[in-house]
C-alpha positions as CSV (number, residue, x, y, z in Angstrom):
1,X,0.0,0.0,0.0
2,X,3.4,2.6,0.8
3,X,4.5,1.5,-2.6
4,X,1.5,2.6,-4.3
5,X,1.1,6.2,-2.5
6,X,4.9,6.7,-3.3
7,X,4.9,5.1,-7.2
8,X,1.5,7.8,-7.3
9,X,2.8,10.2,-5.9
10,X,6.3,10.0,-8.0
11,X,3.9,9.9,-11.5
12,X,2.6,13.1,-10.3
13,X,6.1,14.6,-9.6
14,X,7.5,13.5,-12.8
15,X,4.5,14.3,-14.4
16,X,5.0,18.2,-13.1
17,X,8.7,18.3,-13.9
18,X,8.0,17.0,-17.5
19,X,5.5,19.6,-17.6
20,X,8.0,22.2,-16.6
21,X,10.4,20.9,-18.7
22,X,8.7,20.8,-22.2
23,X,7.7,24.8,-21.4
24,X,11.4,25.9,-20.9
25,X,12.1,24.2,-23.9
26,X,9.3,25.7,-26.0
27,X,10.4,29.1,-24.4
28,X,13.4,28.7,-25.4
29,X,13.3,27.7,-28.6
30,X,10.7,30.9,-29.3
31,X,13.8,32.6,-28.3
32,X,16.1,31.5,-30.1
33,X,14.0,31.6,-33.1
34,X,13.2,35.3,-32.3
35,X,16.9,35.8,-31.7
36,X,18.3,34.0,-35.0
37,X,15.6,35.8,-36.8
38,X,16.8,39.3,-35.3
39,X,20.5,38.4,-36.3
40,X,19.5,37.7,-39.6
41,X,17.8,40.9,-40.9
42,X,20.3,42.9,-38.5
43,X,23.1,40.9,-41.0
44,X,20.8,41.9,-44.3
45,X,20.9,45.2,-43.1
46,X,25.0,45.2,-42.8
47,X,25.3,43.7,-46.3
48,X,23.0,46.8,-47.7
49,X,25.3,49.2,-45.8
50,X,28.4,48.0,-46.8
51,X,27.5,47.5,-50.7
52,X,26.0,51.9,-50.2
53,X,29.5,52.5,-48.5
54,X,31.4,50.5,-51.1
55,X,29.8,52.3,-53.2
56,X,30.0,55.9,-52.0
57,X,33.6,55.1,-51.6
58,X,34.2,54.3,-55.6
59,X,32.4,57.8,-56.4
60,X,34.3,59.5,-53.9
61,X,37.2,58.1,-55.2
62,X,36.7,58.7,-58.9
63,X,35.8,62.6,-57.6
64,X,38.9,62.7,-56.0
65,X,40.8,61.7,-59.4
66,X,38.4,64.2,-61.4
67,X,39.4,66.8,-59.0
68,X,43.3,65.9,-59.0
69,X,43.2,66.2,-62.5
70,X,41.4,69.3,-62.9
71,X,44.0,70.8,-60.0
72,X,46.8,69.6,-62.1
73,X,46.0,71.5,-65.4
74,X,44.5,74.3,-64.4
75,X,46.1,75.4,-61.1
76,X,47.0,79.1,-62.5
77,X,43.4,79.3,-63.7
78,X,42.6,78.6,-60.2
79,X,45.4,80.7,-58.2
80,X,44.1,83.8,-60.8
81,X,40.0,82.9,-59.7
82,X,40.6,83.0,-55.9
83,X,42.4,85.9,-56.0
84,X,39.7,87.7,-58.3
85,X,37.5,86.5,-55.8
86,X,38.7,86.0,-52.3
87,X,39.4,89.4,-50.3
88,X,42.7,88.1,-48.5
89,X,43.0,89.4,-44.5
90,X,45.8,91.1,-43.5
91,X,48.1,89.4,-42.4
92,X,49.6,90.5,-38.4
């Protein structure tokens, strides 16, 4: 009769635990999924910026070599228009 109240009340213990245990799991799995999912559209995202940057980058460059160029052959041209233009302060 002992046996029986203990082998009861041990179903209804293990019964409880497995209870508890399948919802942890299940929460945690939710959050994991929520995480992974979070992780992947946050590493979308850094793709996008880095092709804009790369991007940016080439037309800043090929600015920078338009510019180098234009500073190259026409520096007098541009010496004459900032001092046409440009009221210098005295200097002390």
């Amino acid at each position: 009769m002992t046996e029986t109240k203990n082998t009861e009340w041990l179903k209804y213990v293990n019964t409880i635990l497995l209870a508890v245990i399948m919802s942890l799991s299940v929460l945690a799995f939710a959050k994991i999924t929520t995480i992974h999912n979070a992780q992947e559209a946050t590493g979308n995202k850094i793709v996008e910026v880095v092709t804009k940057q790369n991007e940016v980058m080439r037309k800043v460059d090929d600015l920078d070599a338009r510019v180098k160029v234009l500073e190259i052959n026409y520096m007098n041209e541009i010496k004459t228009w900032v001092d046409a233009n440009y009221v210098r302060k005295p200097q002390k």
